[in-house]
C-alpha positions as CSV (number, residue, x, y, z in Angstrom):
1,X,0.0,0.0,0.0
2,X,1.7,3.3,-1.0
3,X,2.0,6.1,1.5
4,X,0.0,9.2,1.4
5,X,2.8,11.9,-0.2
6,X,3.4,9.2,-2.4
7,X,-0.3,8.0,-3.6
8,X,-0.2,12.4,-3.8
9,X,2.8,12.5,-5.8
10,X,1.9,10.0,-8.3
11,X,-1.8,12.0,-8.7
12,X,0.3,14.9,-9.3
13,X,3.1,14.0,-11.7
14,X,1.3,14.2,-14.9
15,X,1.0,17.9,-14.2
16,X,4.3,18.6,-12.7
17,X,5.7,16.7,-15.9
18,X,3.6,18.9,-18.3
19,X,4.8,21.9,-16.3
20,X,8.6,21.0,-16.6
21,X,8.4,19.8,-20.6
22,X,6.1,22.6,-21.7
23,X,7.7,23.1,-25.1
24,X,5.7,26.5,-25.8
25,X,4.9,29.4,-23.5
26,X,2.4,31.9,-24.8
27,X,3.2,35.9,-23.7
28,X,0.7,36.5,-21.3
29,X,0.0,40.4,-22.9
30,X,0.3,39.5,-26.4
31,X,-0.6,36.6,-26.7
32,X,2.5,35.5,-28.7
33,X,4.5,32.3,-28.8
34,X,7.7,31.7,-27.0
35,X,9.9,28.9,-27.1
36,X,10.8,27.0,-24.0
37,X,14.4,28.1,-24.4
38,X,13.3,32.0,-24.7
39,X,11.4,31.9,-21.8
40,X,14.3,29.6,-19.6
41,X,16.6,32.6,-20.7
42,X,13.7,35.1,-19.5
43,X,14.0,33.1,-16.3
44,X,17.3,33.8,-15.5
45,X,17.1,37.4,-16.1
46,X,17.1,40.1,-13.5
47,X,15.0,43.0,-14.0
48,X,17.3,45.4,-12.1
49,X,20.7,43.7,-12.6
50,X,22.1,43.0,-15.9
51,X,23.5,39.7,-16.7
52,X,27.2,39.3,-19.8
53,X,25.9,37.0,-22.1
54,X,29.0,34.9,-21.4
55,X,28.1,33.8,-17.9
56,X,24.0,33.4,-19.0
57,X,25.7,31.3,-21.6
58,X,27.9,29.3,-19.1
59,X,25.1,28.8,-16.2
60,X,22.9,27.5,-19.0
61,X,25.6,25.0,-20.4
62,X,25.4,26.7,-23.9
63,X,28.0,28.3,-25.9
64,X,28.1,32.3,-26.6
65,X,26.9,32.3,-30.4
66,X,24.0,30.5,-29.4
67,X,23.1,32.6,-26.5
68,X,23.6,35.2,-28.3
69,X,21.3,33.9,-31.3
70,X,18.5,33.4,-28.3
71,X,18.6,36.8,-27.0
72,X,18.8,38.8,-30.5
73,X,15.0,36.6,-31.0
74,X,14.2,38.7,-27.6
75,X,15.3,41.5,-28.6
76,X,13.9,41.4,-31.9
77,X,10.6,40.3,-30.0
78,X,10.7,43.5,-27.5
79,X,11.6,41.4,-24.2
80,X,14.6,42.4,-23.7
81,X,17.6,45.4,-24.7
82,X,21.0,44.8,-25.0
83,X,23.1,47.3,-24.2
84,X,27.3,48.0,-23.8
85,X,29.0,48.0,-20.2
86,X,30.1,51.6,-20.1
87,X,33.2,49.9,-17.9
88,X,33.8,47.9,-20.6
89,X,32.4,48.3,-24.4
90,X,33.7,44.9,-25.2
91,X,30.8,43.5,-22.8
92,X,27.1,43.9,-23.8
93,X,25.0,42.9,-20.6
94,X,21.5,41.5,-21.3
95,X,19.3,43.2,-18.7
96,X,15.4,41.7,-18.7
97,X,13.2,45.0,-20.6
């Protein structure tokens, strides 16, 4: 006989395993389509504190160029600006918008 937080987890794992493996996420204000990797890098974002691409790339375990590929599509799609570190011009830190 299975325990309670287990007979619970079980009832609840089809959604928790949805949640984790949505492949889609729709913008709540327009309605528009995001990938699950846009809105991962949304995730990690700070709205006050801007994040180099180079350590979003290395906490997410992908390389620069396609980092960089990911946040141009935000960028592109109004999510996000990009913008030089005036203490460095070499570094473009990718604040959330």
């Amino acid at each position: 006989m299975l325990s309670g937080d287990v007979h619970k987890l079980l009832a609840l794992y089809p959604r928790i395993f949805l949640a984790c493996h949505t492949r889609h996420v729709r913008d709540p204000k327009t309605s528009d389509v995001l990938s699950s990797h846009q809105a991962s890098i949304l995730d990690h974002l700070d709205d006050i504190e801007p994040t180099s691409l180079m350590t979003l790339a290395m906490h997410m375990g992908v390389t620069a160029s396609t980092m960089s590929i990911g946040t141009d599509r935000l960028v592109r799609g109004g999510y996000i600006t990009r913008e030089r570190d005036p203490q460095d011009a070499r570094r473009v830190p990718t604040p959330a918008d």
